[in-house]
Structure formats: structure tokens, C-alpha cells
C-alpha positions in Angstrom: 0.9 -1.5 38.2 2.5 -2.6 34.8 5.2 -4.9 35.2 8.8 -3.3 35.2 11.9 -5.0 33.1 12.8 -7.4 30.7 10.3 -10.1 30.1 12.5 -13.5 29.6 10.7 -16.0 27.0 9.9 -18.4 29.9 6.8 -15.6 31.1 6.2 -15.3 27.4 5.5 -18.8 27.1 3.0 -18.6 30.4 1.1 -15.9 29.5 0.6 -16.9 25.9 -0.5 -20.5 27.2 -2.7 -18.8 29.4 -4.3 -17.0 27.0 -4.7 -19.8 24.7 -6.3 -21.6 27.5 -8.9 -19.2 28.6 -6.9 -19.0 31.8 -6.1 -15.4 31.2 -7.5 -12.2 28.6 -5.4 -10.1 26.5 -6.6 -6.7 28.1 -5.1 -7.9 31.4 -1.9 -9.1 30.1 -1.5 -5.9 28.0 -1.7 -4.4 31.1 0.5 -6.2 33.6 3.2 -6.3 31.7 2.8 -2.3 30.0 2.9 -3.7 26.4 1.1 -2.7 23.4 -1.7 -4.9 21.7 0.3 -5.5 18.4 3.1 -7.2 20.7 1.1 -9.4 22.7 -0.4 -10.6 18.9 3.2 -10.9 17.6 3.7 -13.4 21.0 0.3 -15.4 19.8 1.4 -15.6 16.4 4.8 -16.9 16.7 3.7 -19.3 19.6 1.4 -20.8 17.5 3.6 -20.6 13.7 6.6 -21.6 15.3 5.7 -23.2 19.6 7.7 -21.9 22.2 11.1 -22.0 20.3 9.3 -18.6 18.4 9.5 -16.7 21.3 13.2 -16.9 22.2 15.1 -14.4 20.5 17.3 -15.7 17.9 20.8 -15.7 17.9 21.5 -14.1 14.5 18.8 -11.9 12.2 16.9 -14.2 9.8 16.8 -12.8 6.2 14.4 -12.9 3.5 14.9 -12.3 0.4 14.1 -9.4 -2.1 11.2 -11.4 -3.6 9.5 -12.3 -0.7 9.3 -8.8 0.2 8.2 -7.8 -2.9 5.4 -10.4 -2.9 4.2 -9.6 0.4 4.6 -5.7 0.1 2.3 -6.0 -2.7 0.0 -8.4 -1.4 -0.4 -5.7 1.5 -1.1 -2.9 -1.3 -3.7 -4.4 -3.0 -5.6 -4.5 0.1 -8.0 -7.2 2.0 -5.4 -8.2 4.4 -3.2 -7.2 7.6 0.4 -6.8 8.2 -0.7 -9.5 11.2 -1.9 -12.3 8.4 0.8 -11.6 6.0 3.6 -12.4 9.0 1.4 -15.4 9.9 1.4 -16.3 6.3 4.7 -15.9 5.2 6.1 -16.8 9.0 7.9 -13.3 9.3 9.0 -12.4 13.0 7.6 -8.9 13.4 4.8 -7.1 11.5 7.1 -3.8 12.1 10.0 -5.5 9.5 7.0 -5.4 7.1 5.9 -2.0 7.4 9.9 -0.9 6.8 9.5 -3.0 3.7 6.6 -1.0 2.9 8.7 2.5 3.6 11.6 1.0 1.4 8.9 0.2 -1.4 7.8 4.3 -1.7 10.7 5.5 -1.3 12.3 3.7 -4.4 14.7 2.3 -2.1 13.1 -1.4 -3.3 12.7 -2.9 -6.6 9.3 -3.3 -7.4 9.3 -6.2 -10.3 5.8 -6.7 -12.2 7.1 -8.7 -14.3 9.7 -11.9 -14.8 13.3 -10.6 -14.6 11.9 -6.7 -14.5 12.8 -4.2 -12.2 11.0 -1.0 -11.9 13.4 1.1 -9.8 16.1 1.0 -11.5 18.4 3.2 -11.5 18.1 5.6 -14.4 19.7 5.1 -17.5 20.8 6.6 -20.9 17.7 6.6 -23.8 17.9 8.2 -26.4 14.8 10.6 -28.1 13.4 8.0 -29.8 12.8 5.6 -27.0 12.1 8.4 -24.4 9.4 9.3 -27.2 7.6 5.6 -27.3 8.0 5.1 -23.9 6.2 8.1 -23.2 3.6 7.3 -25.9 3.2 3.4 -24.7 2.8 5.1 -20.7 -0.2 7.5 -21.8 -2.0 4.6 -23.7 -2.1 2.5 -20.2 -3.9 5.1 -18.9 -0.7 6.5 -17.2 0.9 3.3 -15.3 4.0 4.6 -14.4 5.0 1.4 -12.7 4.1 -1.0 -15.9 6.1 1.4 -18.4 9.2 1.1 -15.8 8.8 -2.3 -16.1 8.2 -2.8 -19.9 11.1 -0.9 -20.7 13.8 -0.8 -17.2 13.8 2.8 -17.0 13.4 4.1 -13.4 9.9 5.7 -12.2 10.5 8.9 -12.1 12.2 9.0 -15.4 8.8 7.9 -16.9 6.8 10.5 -14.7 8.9 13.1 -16.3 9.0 11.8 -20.0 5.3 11.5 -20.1 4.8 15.1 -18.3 7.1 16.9 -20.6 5.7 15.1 -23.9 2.2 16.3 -23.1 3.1 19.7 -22.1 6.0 20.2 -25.1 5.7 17.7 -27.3 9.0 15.7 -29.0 11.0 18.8 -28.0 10.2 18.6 -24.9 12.2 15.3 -24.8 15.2 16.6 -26.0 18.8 15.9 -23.3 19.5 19.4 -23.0 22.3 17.6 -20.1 25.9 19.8 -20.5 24.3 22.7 -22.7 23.7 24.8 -19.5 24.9 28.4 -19.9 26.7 29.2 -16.7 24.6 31.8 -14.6 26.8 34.8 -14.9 25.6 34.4 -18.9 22.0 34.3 -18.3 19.9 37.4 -18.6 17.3 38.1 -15.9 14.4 36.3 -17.2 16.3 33.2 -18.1 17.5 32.9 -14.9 14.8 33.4 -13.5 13.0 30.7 -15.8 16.0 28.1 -14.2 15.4 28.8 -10.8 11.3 28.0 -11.6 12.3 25.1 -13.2 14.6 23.5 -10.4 11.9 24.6 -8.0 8.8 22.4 -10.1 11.4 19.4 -10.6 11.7 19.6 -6.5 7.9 19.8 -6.7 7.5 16.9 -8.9 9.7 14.4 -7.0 8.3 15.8 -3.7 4.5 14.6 -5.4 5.8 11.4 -6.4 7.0 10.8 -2.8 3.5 11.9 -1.5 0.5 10.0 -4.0 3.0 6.7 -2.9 2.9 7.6 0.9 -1.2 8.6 0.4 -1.7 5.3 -0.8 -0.3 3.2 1.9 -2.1 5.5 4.3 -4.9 4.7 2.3 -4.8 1.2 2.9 -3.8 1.4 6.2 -6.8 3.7 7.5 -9.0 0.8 5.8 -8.1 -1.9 8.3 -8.5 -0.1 11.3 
């Protein structure tokens, strides 16, 4: 019958000894105490990065900073390794902070620097035609790497997705601020409004795609190691 309440970091310490001792397997721990596999592994890991003193809970939340979780978010991307390494690596207390890293990292919600001093979410900023024109030019001659125009030139990645999308399909017109020339509905004929509703519904399409290829990626990856 799996064990029932809170397990103080004095049995933690046993049962990880234990197990490092051949005393004891992980199947039959995982099952006293009802816990899943990855925490058992967490125990292991921060028995042996850190001894005993890893398994008490701290007193206040350790925190890393922004480039560390760039550089292991990143190292988890490429591929080859496991959230489990990477904490063991990098001595991070639970493989589930990384995979909210990971989250943070698709959503846009953290920077993604490539490059010294870069940052590739960004928040979007002003450009005028010209530079929206040779950004869009430089993006399509790197075979499309969205991430290393954001970079090169601190413009945000959607910004990019859009310049380079509307320069193929339109051309230089195409990347025209048209921003505070909108005709206010009630002026619109039929067929131009109808033409502005299509249009809000593709740029809800297109961030809706960016969201997706990230999130297929790390699935990707993540369907690899199992």
C-alpha cells in the first residue's frame, strides 16, 4: 500500500542511501512511497550533486539568472541530452523549473540571445521602410532564420515573420506602416470590410503558427528521448 503523507528529508536520505547501496531498487521505492520515477531521480541527483543537505527543502527560492536559462534551454533544443543531465550539469533543483524555462522560451516570454549583447524577443520597435526592406532581404538570404535576423538587427520575431511574408507576397509595398490610416468601419464598403475582417483573421492565424512550429519542435525533441 503506497505510503500516505509528507515524506520528511530524513526518509529521503534512507531510501536514497539504500538505493545507492544495493540495499533497496527504485521500482519498490517508487512504490511504497506512491511517487513518480522522475522524483525519485530528482532525490538521486541532488543526493549525490549536493549530499544530504540537497534534500532538505530550502528556506528561500534559489535564482538563476536569465543566461543560465538561456544556455541550458538551448542546450536542451539542440538535442542529445535530458532535462535530468542538464539539472545535474548545471546543479538546478527540479527538472520541472527547466521545462517552464522551456514554455517561457516559445512563448516569447524569454529572451533568446544568439549573439553577444543581442536579444531576440524584444519587444517590437519602430523601423522605418528602408530597414524593414533589408531586414527582410538579409532574413530570406539565411534561408529564413527568423531568430538570427531578430538578432542581427533587435527587432522582435514575429516582426521579422511578417516583414519577410509580406515582402514576398507584395513586394516593397507590402512593407508600407499603413498604422492610423484605417478608415473607420461605418466608411468601408462591403468588400473592403470584408477584406479587414480576412485580414485580422490570417494575422490571428499567423501568430497562432508561430506559437505552434515552436511548441512542435520541443515536442519533437522531447518524443526523441523517451
Amino acid at each position: 500500500m503506497p505510503y500516505k503523507g509528507k515524506i520528511s528529508p530524513e526518509e529521503k536520505m534512507e531510501v536514497v542511501e539504500a538505493y545507492l547501496d544495493g540495499e533497496i531498487g527504485s521500482a519498490e521505492i517508487i512504490d511504497k512511497y506512491g511517487i513518480v520515477k522522475a522524483t525519485f531521480q530528482c532525490w538521486v541527483r541532488l543526493y549525490k550533486t549536493r549530499g544530504p543537505e540537497g534534500l532538505i527543502p530550502a528556506t528561500t527560492t534559489r535564482k538563476y539568472a536569465p543566461e543560465l536559462k538561456i544556455k541550458v534551454v538551448e542546450e536542451y533544443l539542440r538535442g542529445g541530452v535530458s532535462l535530468f543531465s542538464l539539472c545535474e550539469k548545471y546543479n538546478i533543483s527540479n527538472h520541472s523549473m527547466v521545462q517552464q524555462w522551456i514554455k517561457k522560451y516559445n512563448s516569447h516570454e524569454v529572451s533568446k540571445p544568439q549573439y553577444e549583447g543581442s536579444d531576440i524577443m524584444a519587444k517590437s520597435r519602430a523601423t522605418s521602410i528602408e530597414e524593414r526592406e533589408e531586414i527582410a532581404q538579409y532574413c530570406i538570404s539565411q534561408d529564413k532564420n527568423y531568430l538570427e535576423a531578430a538578432a542581427k538587427y533587435h527587432v522582435s520575431y514575429a516582426q521579422v515573420y511578417n516583414w519577410v511574408k509580406k515582402y514576398e507576397q507584395q513586394g516593397l509595398s507590402g512593407l508600407e506602416d499603413r498604422r492610423g490610416k484605417r478608415k473607420p468601419e461605418e466608411a468601408l464598403t462591403e468588400l473592403e470590410l470584408a477584406k479587414r475582417k480576412i485580414k485580422e483573421l490570417e494575422n490571428q492565424l499567423l501568430m497562432a503558427k508561430i506559437r505552434n512550429d515552436l511548441l512542435k519542435k520541443v515536442r519533437e525533441l522531447e518524443g526523441r528521448r523517451r
